[in-house]
C-alpha positions in Angstrom: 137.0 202.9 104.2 133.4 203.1 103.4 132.5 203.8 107.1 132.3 207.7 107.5 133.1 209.7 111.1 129.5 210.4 111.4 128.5 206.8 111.0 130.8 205.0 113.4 129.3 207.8 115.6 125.3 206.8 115.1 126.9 203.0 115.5 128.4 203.9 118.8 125.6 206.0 120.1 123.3 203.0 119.4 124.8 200.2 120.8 125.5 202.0 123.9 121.7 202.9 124.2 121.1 199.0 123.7 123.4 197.9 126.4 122.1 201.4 129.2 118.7 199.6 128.2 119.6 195.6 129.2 121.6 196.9 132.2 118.2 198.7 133.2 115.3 196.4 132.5 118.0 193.8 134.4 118.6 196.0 137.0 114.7 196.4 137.3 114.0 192.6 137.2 116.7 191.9 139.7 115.7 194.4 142.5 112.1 193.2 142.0 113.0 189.7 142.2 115.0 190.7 145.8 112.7 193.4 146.7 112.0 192.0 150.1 115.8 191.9 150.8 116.3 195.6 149.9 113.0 196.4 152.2 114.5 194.8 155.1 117.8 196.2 155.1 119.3 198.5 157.4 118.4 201.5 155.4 114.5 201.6 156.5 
């Protein structure tokens, strides 16, 4: 009851920036630890 609209709102907003943030720096550390699979794919 002590948990206004506007606050659940900031709490959402945050943890969803947290978790864009660890799927990026993951996604980042993943394609450099395969980056010479992705350069010698097909796509080239």
């Amino acid at each position: 009851m002590g948990v206004g609209r506007r606050d659940m709102n900031e709490i959402w907003i945050l943890g969803s920036m947290i978790v864009l943030r660890a799927l990026l720096s993951f996604l980042i550390h993943y394609e450099m630890k395969h980056q010479t699979v992705v350069h010698t794919g097909p796509g080239e």
